[in-house]
N, CA, C and O of each residue as an XYZ file, in Angstrom:
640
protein
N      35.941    -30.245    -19.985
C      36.148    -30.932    -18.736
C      35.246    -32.161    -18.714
O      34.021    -32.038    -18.708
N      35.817    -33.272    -18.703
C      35.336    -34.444    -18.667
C      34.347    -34.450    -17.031
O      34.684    -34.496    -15.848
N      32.980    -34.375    -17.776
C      32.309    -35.443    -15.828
C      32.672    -36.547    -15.199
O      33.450    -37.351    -15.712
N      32.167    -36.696    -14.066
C      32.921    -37.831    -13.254
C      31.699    -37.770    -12.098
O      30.863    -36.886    -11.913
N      31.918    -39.104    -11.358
C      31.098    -39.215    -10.579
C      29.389    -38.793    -10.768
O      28.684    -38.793    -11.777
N      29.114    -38.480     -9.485
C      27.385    -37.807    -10.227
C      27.261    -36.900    -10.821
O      26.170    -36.574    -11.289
N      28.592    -36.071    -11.016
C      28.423    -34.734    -11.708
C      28.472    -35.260    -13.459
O      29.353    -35.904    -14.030
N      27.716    -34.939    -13.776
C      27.051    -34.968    -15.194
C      27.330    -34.206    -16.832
O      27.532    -34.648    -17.963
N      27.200    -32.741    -16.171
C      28.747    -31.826    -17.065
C      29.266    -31.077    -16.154
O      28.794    -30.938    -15.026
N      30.781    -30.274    -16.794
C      30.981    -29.208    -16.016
C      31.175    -28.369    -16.970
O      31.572    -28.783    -18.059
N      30.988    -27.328    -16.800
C      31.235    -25.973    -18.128
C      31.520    -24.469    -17.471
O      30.790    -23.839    -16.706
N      32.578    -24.168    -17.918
C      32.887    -22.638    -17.715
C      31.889    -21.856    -17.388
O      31.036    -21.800    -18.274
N      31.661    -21.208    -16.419
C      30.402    -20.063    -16.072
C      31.014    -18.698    -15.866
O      31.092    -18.113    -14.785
N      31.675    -18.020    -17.693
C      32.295    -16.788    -16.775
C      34.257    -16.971    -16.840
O      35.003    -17.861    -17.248
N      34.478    -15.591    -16.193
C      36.338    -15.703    -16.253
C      36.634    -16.387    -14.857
O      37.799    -16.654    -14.558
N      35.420    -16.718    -13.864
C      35.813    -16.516    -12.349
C      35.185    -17.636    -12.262
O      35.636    -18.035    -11.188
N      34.074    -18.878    -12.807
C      33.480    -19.793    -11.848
C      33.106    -21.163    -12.830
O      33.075    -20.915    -14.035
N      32.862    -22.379    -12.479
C      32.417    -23.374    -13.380
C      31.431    -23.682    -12.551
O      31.298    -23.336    -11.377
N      30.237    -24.840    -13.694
C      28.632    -24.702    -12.796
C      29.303    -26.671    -13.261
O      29.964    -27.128    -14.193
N      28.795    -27.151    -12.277
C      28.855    -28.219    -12.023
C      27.127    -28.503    -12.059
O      26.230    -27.860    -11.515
N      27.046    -30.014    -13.126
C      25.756    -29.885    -13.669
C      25.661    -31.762    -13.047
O      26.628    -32.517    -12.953
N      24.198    -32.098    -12.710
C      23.955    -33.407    -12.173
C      22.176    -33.734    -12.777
O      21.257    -34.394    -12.291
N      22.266    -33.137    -13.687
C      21.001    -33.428    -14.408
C      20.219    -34.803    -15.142
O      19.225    -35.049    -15.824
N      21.391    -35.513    -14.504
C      21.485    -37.216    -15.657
C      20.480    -37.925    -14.170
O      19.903    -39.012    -14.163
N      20.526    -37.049    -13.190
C      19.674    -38.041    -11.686
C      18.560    -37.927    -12.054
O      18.177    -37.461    -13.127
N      17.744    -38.478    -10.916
C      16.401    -37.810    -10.850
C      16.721    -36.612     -9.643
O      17.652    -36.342     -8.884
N      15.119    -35.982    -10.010
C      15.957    -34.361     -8.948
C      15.961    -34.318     -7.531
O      16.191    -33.345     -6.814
N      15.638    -35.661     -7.157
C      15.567    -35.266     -5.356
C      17.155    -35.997     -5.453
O      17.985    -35.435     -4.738
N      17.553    -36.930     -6.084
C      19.001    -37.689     -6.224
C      20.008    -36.448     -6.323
O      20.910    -36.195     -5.525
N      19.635    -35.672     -7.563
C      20.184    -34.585     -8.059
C      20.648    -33.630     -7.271
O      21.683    -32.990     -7.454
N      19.692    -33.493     -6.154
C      19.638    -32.160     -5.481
C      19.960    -32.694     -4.264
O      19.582    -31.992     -3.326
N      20.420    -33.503     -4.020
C      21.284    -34.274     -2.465
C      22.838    -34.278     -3.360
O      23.900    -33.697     -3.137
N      22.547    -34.900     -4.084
C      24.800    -34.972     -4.648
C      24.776    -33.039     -4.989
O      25.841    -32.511     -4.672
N      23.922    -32.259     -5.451
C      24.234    -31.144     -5.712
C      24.778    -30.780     -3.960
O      25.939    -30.389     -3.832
N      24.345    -30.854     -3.329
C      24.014    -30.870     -1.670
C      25.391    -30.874     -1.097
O      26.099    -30.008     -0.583
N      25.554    -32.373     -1.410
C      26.795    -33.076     -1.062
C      28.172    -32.390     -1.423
O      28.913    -32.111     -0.481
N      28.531    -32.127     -2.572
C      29.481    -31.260     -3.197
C      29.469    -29.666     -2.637
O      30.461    -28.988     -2.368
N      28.244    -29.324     -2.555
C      28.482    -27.821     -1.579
C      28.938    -28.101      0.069
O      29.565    -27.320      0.784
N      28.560    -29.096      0.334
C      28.863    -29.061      2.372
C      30.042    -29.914      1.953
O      30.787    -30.142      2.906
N      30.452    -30.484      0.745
C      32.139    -31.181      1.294
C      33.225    -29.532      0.525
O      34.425    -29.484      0.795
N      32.725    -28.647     -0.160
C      33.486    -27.391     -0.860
C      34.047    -26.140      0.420
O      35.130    -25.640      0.727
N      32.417    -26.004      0.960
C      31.958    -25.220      2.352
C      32.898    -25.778      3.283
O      33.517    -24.856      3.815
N      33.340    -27.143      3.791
C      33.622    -27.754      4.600
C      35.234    -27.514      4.816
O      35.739    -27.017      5.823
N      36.075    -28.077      3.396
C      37.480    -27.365      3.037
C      37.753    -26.084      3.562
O      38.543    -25.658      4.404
N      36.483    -25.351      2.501
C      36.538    -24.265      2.264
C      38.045    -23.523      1.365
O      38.341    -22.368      1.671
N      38.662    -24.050      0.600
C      39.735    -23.744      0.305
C      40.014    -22.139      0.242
O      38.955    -21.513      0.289
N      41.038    -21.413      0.159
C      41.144    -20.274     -0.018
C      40.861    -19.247     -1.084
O      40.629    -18.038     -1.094
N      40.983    -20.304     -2.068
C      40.582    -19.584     -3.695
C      39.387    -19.872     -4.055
O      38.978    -19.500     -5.155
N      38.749    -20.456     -3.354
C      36.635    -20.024     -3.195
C      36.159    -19.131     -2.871
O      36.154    -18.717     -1.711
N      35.529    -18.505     -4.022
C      35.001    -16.899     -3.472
C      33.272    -17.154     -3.435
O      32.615    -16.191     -3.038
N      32.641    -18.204     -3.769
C      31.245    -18.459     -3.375
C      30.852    -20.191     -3.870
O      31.536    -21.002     -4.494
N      29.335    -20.311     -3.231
C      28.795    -21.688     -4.110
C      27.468    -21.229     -4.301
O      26.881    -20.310     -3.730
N      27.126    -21.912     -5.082
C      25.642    -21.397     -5.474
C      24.964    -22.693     -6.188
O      24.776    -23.150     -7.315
N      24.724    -22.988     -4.858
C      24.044    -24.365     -5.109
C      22.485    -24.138     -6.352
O      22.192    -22.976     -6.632
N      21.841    -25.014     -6.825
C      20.192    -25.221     -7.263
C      20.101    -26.506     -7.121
O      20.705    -27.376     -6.494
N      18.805    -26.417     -8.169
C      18.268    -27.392     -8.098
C      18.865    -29.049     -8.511
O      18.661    -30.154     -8.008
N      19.417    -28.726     -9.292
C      20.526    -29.832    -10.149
C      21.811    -29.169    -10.826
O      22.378    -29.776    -11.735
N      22.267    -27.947    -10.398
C      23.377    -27.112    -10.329
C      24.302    -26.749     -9.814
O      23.924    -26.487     -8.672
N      25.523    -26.502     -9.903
C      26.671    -26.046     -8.143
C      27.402    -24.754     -9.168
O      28.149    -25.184    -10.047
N      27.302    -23.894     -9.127
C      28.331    -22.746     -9.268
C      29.320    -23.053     -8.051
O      29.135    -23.447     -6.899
N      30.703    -22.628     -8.965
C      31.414    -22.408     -8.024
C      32.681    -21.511     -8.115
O      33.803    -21.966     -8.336
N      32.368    -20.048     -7.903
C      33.186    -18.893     -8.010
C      34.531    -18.964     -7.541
O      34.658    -19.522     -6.451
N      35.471    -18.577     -8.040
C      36.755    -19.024     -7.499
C      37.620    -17.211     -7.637
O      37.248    -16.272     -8.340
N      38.670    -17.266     -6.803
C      39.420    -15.863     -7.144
C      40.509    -16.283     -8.086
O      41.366    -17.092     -7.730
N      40.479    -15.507     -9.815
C      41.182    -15.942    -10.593
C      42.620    -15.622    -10.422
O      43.408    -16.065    -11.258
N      43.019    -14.954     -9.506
C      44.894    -14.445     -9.132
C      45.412    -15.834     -8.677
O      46.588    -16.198     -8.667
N      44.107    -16.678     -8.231
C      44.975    -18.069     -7.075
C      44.830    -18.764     -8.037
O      45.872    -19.335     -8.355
N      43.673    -19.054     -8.886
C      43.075    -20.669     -9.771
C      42.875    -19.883    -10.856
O      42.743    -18.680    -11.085
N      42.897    -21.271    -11.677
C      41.754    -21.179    -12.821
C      41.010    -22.628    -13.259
O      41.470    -23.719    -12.923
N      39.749    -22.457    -14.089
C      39.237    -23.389    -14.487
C      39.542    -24.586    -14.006
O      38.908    -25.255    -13.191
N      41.130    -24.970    -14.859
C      41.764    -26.188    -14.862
C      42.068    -26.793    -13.167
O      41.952    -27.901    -12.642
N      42.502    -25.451    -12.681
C      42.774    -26.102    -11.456
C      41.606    -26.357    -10.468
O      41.675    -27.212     -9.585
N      40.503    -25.543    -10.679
C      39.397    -25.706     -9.781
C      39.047    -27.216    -10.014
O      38.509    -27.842     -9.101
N      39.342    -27.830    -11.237
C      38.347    -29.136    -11.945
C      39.272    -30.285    -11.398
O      39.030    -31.461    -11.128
N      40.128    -29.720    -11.349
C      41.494    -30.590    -10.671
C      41.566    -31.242     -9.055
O      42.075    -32.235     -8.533
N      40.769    -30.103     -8.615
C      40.323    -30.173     -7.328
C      39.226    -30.897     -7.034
O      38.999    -31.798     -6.226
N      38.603    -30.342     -7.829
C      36.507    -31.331     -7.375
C      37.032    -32.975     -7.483
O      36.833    -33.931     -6.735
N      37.814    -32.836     -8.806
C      38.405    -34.358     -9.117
C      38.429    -34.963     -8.295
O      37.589    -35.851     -8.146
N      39.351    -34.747     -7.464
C      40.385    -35.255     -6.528
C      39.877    -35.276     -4.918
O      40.559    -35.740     -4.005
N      38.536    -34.676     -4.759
C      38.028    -34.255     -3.424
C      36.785    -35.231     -3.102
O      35.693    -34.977     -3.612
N      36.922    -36.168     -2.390
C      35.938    -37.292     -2.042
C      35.014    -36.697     -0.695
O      35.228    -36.517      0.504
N      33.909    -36.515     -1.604
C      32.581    -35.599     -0.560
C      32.414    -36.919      0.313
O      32.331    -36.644      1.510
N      32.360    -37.958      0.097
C      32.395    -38.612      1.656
C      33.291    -38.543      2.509
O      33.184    -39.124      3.589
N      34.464    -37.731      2.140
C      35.265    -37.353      3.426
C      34.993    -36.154      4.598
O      35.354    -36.104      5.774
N      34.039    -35.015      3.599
C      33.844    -33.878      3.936
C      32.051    -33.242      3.897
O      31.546    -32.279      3.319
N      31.632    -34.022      4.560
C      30.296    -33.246      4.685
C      29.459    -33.895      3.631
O      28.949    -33.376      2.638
N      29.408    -35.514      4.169
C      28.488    -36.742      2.550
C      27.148    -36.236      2.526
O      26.501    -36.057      1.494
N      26.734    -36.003      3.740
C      25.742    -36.059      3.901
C      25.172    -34.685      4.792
O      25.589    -34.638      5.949
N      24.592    -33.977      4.514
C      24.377    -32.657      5.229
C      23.325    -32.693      5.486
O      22.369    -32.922      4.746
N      23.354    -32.408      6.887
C      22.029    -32.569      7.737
C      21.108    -31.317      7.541
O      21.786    -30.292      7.601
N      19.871    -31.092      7.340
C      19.293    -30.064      6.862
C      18.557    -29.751      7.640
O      18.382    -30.782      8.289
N      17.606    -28.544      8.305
C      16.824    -28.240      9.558
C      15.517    -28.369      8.819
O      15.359    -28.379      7.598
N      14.323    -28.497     10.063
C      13.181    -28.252      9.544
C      12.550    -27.462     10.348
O      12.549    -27.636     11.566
N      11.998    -26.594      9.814
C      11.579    -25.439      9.925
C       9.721    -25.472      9.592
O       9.466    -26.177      8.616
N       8.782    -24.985     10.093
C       7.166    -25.002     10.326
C       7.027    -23.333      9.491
O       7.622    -22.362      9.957
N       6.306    -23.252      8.445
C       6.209    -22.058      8.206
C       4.758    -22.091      7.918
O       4.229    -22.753      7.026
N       3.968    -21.045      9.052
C       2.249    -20.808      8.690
C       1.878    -20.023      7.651
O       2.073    -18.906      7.172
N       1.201    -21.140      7.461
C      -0.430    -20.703      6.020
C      -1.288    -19.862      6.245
O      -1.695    -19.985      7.400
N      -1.776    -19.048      5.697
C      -2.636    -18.325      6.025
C      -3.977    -18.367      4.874
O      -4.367    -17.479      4.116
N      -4.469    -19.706      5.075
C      -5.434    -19.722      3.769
C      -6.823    -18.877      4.123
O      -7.493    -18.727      5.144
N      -6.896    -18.463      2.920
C      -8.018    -17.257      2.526
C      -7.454    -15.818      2.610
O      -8.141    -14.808      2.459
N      -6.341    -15.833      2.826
C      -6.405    -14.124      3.274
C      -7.003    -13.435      1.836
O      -7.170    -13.951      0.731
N      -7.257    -12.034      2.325
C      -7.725    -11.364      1.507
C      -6.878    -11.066      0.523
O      -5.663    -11.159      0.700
N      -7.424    -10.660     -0.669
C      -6.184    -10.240     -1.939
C      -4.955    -11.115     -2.193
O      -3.953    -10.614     -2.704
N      -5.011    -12.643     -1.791
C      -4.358    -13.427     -1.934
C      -5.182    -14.974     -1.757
O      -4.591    -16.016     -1.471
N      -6.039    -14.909     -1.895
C      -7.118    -16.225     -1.819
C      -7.179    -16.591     -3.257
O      -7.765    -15.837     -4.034
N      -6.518    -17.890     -3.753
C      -6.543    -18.580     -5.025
C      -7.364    -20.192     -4.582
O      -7.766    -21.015     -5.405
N      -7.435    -20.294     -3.313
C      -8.077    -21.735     -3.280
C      -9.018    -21.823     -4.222
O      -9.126    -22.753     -5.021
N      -9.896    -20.614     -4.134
C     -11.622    -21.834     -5.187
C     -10.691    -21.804     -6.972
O     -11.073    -22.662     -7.768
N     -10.000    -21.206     -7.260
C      -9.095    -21.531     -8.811
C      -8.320    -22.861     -8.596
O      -8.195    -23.628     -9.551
N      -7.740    -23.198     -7.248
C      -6.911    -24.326     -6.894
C      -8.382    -26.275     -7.106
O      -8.327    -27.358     -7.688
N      -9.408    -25.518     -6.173
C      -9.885    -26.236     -6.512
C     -11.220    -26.427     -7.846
O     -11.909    -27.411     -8.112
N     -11.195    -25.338     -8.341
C     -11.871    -25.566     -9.804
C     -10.840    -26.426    -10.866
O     -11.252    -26.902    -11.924
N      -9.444    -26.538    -10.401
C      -8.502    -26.775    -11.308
C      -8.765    -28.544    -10.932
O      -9.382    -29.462    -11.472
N      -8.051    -28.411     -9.900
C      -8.351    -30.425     -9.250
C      -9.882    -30.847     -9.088
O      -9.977    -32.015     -9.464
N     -11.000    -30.396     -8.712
C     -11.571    -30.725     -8.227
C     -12.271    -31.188     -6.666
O     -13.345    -31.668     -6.302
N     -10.948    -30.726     -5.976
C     -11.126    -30.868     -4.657
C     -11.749    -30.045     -3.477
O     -11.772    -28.827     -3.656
N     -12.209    -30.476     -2.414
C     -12.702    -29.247     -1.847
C     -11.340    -28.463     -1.171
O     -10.187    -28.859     -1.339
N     -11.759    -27.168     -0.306
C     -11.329    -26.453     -0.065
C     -10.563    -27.490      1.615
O      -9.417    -27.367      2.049
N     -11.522    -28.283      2.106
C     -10.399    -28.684      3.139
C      -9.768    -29.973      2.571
O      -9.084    -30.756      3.230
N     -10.135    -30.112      1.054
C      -8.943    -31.355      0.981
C      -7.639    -31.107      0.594
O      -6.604    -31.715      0.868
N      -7.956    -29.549     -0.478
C      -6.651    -29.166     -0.481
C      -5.961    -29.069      0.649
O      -5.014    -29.831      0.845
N      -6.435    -27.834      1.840
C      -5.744    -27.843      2.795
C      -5.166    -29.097      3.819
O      -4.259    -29.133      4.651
N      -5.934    -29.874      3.439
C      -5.088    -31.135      4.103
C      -3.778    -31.330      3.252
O      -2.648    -31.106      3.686
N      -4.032    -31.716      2.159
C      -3.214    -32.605      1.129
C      -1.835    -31.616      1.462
O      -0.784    -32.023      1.958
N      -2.188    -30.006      0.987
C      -0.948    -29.458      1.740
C      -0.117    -29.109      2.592
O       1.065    -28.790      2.460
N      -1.041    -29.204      3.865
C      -0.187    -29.359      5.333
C       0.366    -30.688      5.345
O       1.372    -30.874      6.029
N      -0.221    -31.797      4.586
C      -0.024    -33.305      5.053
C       1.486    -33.699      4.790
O       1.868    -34.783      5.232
N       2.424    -32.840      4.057
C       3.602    -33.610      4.014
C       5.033    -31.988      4.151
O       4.975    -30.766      4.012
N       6.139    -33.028      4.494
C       7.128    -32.572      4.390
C       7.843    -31.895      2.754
O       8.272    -32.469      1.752
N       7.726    -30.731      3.049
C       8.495    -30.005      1.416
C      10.200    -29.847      1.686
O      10.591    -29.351      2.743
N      10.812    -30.143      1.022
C      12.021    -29.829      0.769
C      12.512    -28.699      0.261
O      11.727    -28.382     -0.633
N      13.596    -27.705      0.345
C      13.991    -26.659     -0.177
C      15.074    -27.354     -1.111
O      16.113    -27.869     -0.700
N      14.641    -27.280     -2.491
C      15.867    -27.280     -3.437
C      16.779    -26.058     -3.953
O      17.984    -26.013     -4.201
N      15.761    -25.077     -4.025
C      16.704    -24.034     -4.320
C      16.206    -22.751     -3.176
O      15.044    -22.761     -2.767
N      17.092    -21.770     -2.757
C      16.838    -20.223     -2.501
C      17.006    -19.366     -3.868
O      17.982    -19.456     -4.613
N      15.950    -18.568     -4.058
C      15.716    -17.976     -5.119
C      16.817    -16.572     -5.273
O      17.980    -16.546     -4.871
N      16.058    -15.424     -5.987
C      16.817    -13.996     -5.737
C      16.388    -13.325     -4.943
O      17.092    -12.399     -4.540
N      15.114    -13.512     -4.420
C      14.702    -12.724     -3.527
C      14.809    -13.131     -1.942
O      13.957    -13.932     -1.556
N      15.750    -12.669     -0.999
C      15.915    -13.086      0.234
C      14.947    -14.167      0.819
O      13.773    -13.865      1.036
N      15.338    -15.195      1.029
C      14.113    -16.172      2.047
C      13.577    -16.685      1.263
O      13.498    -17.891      1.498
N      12.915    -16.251     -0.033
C      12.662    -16.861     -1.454
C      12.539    -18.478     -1.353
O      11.520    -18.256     -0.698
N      12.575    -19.132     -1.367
C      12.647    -20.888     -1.571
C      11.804    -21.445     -2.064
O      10.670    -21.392     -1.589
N      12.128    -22.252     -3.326
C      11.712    -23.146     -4.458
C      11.405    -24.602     -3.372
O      12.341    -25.266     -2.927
N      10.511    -24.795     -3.189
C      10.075    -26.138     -2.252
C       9.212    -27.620     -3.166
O       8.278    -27.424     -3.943
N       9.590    -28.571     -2.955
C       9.024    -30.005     -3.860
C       8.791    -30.900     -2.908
O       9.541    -30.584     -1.984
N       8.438    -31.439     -2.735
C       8.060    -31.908     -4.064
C       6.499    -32.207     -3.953
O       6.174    -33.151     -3.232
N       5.523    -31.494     -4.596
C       4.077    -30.882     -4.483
C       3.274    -32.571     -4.776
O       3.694    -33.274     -5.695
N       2.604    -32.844     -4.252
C       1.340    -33.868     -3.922
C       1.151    -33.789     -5.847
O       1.874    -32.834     -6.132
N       0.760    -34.138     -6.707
C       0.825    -34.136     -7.789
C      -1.377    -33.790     -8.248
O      -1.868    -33.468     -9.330
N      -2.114    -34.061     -6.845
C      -3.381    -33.583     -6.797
C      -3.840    -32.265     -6.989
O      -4.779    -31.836     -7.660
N      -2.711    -31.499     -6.023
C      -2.286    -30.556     -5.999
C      -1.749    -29.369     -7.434
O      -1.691    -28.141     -7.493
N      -1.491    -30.265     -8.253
C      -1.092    -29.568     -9.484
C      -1.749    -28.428     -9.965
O      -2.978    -28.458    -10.019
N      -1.120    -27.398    -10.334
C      -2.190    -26.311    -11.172
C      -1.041    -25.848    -12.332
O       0.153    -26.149    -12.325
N      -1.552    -25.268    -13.034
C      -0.619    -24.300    -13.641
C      -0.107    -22.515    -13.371
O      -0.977    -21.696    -13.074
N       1.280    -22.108    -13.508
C       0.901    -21.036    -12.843
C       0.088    -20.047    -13.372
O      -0.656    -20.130    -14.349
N       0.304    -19.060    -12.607
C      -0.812    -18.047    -12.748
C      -0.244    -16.919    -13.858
O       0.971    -16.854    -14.042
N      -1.112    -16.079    -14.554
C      -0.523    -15.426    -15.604
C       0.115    -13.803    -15.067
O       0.773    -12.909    -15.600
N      -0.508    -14.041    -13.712
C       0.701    -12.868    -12.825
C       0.084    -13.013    -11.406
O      -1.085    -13.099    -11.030
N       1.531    -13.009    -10.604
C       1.665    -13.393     -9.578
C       0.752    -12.685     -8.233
O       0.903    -13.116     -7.089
């Protein structure tokens, strides 16, 4: 299946779904057209969509194989202009509290042995901005959030 538009590849995922790939962006670009293509799919909603599964620079998109296949799903994205149907999807923002220091979960003084920073600069640097959700993970509520202050950097931990 030839790409088109921002979508980058598309490839079979399976007897039931193709993953629509946008990896050629950068990832906040990436992860708005990934965006875009789920709220104009959602929006149709056609009948032979059995899920989407958006990421980070990814779109699954499960289909029921009795109605479609492959060819025809690709036939469709083709042909379906997300600025008709949901270009732009408005996203909520949501306040979720920190609880720095708790017990048996306090990594600040490793956070700041790693940067160098103190303990309220981290906590500034990380309340100080807006995070984005690119992906929901496997675990309910789960969310992969970016884009991190780059001061901020650590590596992860060797268990969670």
């Amino acid at each position: 299946m030839i790409p088109f538009n921002t979508i980058s590849a598309i490839e079979p995922a399976g007897m039931n779904a193709i993953i629509l790939y946008f990896h050629d962006l950068p990832l906040l670009e990436a992860n708005k057209s990934c965006q875009r293509w789920t709220a104009a799919l959602d929006t149709i909603a056609p009948e032979w969509l059995a899920s989407l599964l958006p990421s980070y620079d990814s779109l699954v998109i499960s289909y029921h194989p009795q109605m479609i296949d492959h060819h025809g799903v690709y036939r469709f994205i083709h042909d379906l202009k997300t600025s008709d149907h949901g270009a732009n999807p408005q996203g909520r923002e949501h306040t979720i509290p920190v609880w720095y220091g708790a017990k048996d979960a306090d990594d600040l003084h490793l956070v700041s042995e790693h940067t160098g920073l103190s303990t309220d600069d981290i906590i500034a640097l990380h309340c100080g901005q807006t995070y984005r959700v690119f992906a929901v993970g496997f675990a309910p509520g789960f969310a992969y959030l970016g884009e991190l202050d780059e001061k901020l950097a650590c590596p992860r931990l060797s268990s969670p």
